[in-house]
N, CA, C and O of each residue as an XYZ file, in Angstrom:
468
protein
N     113.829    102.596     91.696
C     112.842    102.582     92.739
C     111.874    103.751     92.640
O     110.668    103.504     92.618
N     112.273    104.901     92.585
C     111.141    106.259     92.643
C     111.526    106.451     90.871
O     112.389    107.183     90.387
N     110.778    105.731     90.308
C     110.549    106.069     88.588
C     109.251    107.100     88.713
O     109.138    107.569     87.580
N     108.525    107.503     89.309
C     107.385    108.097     89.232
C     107.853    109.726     89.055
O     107.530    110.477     88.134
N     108.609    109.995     90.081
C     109.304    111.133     89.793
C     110.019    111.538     88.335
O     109.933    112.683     87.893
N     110.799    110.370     87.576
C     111.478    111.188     86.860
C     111.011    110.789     85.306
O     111.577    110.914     84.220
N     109.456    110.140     85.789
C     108.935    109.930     84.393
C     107.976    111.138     83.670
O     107.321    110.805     82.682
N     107.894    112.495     84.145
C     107.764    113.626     83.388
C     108.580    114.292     83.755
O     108.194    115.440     83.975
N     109.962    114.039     84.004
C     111.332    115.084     84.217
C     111.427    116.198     82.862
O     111.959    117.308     82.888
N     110.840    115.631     81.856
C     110.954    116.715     80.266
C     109.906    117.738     80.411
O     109.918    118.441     79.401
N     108.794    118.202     81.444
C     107.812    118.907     81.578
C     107.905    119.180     82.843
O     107.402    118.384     83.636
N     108.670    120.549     83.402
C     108.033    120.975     84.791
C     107.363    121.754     85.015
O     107.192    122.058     86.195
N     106.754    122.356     84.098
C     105.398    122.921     84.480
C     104.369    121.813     84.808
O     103.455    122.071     85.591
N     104.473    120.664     84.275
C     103.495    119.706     84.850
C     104.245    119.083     86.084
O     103.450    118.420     86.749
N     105.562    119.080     86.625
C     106.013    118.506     87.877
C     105.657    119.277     89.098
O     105.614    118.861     90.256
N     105.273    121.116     88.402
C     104.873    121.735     89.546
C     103.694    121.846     90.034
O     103.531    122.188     91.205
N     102.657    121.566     89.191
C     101.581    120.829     89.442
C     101.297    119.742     90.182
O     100.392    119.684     91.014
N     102.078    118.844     89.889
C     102.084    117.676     90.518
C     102.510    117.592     92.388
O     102.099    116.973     93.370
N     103.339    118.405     92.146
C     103.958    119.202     93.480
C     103.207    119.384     94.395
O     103.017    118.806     95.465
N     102.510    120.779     93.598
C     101.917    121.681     94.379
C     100.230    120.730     95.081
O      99.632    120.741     96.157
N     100.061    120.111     93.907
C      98.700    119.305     94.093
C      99.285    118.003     95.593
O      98.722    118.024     96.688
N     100.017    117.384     95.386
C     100.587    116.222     96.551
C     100.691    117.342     97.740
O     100.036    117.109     98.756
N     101.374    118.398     97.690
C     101.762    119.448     99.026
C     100.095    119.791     99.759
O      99.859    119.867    100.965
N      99.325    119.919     98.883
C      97.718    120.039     99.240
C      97.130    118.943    100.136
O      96.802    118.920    101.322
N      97.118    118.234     99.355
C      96.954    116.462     99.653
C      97.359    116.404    101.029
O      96.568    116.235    101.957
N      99.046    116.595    101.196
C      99.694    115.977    102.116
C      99.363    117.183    103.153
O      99.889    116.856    104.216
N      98.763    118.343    103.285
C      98.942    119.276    104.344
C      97.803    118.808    104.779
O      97.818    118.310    105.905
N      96.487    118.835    104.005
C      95.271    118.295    104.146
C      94.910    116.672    105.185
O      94.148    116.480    106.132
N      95.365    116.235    104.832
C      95.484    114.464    105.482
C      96.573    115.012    107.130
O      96.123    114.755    108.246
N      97.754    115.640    106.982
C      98.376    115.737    108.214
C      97.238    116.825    109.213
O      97.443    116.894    110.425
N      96.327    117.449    108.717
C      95.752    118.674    109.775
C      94.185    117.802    110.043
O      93.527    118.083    111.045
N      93.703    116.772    109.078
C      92.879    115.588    109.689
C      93.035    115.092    110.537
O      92.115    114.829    111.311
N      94.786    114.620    110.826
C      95.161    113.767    111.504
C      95.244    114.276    112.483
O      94.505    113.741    113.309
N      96.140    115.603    113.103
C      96.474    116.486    114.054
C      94.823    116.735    114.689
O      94.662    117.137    115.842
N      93.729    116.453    113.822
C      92.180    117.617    114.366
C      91.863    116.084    115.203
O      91.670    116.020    116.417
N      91.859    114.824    114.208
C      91.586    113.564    115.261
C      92.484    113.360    116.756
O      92.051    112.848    117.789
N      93.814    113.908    116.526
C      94.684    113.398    117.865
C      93.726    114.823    119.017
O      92.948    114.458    119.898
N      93.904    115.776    118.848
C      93.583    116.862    119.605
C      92.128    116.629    120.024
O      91.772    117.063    121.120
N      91.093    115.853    119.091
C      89.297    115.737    119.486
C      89.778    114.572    120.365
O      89.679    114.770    121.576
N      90.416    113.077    119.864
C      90.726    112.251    121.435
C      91.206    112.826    122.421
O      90.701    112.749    123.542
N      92.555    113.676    122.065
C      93.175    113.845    123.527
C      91.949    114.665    124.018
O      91.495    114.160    125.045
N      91.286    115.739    123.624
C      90.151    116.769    124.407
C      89.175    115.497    125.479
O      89.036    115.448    126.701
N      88.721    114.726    124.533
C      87.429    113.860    125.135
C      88.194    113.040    126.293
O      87.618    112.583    127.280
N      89.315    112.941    126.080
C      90.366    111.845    127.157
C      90.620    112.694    128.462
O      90.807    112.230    129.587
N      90.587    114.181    128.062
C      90.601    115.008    129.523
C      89.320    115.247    129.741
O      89.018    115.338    130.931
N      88.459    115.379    128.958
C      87.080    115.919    129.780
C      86.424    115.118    130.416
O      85.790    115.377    131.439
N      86.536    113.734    129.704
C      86.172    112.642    130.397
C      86.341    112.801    132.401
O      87.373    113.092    133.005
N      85.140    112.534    132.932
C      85.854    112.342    134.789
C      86.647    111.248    134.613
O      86.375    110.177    134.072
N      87.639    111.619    135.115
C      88.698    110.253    135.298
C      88.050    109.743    136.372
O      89.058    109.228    136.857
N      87.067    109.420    137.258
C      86.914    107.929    137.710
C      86.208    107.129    136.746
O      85.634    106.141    137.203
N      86.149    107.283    135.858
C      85.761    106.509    134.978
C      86.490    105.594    134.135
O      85.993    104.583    133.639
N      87.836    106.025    133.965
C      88.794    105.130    133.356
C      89.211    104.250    134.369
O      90.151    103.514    134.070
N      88.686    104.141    135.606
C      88.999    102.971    136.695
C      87.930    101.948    136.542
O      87.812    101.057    137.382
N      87.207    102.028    135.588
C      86.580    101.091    135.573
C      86.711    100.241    134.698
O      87.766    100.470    134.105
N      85.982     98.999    134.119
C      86.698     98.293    133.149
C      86.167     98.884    131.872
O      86.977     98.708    130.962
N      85.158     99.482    131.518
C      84.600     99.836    130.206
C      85.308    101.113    129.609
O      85.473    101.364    128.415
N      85.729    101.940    130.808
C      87.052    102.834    130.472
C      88.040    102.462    130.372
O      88.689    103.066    129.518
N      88.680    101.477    130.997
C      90.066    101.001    130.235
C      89.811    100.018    129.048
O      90.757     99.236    128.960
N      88.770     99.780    128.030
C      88.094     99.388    126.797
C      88.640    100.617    126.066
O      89.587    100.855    125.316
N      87.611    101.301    126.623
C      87.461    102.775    126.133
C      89.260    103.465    125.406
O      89.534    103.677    124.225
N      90.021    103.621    126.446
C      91.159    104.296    126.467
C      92.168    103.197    125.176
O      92.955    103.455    124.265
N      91.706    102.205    125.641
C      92.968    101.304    124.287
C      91.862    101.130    123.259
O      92.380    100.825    122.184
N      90.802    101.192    123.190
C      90.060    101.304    121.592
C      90.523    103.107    121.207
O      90.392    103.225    119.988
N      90.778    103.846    121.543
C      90.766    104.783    121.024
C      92.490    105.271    121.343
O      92.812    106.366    120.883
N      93.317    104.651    121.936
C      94.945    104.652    121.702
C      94.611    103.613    120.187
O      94.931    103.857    119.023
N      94.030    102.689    120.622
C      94.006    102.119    118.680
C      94.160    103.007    117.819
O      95.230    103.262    117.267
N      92.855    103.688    117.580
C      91.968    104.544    116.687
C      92.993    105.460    116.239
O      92.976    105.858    115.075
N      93.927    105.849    117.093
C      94.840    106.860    116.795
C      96.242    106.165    116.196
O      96.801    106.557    115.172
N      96.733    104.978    117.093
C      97.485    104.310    116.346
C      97.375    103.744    114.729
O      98.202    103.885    113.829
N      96.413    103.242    114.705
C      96.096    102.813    113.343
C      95.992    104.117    112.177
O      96.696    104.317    111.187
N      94.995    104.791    112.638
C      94.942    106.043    111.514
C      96.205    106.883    111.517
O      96.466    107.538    110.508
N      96.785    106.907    112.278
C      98.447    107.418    111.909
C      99.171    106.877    110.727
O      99.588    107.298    109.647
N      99.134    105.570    111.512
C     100.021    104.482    110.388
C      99.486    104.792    109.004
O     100.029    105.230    107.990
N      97.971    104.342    109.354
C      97.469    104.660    107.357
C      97.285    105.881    106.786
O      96.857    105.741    105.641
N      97.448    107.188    107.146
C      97.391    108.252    107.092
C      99.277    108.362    106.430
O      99.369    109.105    105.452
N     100.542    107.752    106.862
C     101.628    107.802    107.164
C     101.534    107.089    105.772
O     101.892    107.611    104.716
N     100.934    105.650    105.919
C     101.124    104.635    104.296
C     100.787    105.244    103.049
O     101.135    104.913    101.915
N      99.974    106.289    103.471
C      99.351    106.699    101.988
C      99.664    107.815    101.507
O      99.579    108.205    100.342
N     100.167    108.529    102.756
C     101.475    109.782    102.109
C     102.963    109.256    100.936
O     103.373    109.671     99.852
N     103.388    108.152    101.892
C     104.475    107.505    100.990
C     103.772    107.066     99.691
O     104.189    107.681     98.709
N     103.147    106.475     99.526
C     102.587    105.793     98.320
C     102.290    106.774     97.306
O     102.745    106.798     96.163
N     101.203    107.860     98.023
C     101.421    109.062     97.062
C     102.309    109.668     96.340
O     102.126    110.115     95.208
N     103.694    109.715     97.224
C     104.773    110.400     97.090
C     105.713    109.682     96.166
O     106.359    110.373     95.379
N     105.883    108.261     96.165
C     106.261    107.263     95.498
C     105.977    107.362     94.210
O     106.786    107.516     93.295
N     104.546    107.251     94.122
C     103.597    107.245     92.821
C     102.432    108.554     92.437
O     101.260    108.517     92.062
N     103.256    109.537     92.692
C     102.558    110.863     92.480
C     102.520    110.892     90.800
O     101.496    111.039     90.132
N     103.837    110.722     90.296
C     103.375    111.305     88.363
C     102.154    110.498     88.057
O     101.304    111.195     87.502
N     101.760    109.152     88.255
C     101.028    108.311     88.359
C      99.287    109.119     88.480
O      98.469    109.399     87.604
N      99.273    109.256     89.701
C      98.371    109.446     90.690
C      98.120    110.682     90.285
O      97.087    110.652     89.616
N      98.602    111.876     90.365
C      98.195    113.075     90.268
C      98.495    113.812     88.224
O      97.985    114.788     87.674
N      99.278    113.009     87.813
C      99.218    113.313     86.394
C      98.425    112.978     85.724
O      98.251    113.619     84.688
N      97.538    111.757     86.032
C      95.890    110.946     85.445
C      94.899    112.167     85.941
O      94.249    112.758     85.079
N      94.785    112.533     87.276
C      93.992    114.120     88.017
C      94.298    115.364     87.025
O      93.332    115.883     86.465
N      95.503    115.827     86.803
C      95.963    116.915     85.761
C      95.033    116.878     84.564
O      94.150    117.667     84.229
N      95.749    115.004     83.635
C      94.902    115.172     82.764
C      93.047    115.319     82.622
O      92.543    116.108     81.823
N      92.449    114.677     83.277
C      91.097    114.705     83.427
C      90.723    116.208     84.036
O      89.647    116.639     83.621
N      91.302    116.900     84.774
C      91.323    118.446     85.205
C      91.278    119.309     83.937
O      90.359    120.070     83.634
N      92.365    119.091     83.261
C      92.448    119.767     81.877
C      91.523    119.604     80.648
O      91.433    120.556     79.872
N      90.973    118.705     80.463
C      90.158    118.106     79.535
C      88.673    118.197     80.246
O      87.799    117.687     79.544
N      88.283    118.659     81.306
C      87.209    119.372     81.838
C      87.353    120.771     81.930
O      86.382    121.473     82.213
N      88.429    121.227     81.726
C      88.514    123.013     81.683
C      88.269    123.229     80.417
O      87.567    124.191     80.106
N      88.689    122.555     79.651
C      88.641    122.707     77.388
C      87.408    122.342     77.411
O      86.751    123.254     76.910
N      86.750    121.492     77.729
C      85.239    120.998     77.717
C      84.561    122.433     78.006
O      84.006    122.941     77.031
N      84.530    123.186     79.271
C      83.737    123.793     79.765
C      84.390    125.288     78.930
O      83.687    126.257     78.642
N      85.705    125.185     78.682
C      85.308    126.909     78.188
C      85.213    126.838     76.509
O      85.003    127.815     75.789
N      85.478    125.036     75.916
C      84.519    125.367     74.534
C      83.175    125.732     74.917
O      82.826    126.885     74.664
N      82.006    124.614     75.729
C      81.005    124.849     76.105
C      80.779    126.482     76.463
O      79.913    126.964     75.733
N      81.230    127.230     77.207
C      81.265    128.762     76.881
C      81.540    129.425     76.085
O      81.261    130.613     76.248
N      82.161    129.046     74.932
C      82.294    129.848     73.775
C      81.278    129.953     72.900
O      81.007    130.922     72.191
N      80.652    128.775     72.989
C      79.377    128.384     71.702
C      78.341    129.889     71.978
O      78.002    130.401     73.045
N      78.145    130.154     71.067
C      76.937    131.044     70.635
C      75.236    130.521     71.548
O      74.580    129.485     71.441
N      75.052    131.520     72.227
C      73.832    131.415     72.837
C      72.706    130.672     72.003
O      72.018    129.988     72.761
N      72.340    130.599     70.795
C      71.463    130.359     70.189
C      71.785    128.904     69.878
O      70.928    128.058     70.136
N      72.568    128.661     69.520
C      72.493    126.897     69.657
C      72.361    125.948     70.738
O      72.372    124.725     70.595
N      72.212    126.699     72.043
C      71.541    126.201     73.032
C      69.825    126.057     72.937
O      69.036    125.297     73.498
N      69.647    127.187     71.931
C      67.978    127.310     72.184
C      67.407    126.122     71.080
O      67.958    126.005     69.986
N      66.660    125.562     71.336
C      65.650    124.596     70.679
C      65.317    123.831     70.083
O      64.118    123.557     70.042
């Protein structure tokens, strides 16, 4: 079931990468999520509550109990999936990361003058 994990088990300098890069990911997406619950709950108190007695406020209050329900869930789906399929996902990122760092510090090595003309 979790083959993603132990398909670069022979390299952990690249598993800690992989790690450290998903731990980013995943702190990143949970403090999105935490900044969306805290901007509804704020607007849900500042709001005058006679306004949620009306019908366009009780619209209001379950479109945005949605908004929060839903982006949880998919915020929640795509942590697992990541986590599931991280060697996948973040070892294709490594490689293309790495092969733009060799690109750019051959490109810095070359001699000034074969840039010119």
């Amino acid at each position: 079931m979790d083959q993603g994990k132990s398909k670069h088990a022979a390299n952990p300098a690249l598993d800690e990468r992989i790690s450290r890069m998903f731990g980013r990911d995943r702190a990143t997406a949970l403090f999105a999520l935490v900044g969306l619950w805290l901007a509804l709950g704020y607007v849900y108190l500042a709001v005058p509550h006679g306004f949620f007695g009306s019908p366009v406020g009780l619209v209001l209050t379950v479109a945005g109990v949605l908004v929060l329900l839903f982006n949880t869930a998919s915020v929640v789906a795509m942590l697992r999936h990541y986590d599931e399929d991280r060697a996948h996902i973040y070892g294709i990122d490594i490689h293309h990361l790495d092969e733009h760092r060799a690109r750019a510090r051959k490109a810095a090595l070359r001699p000034a003058h074969v840039d010119i003309g």
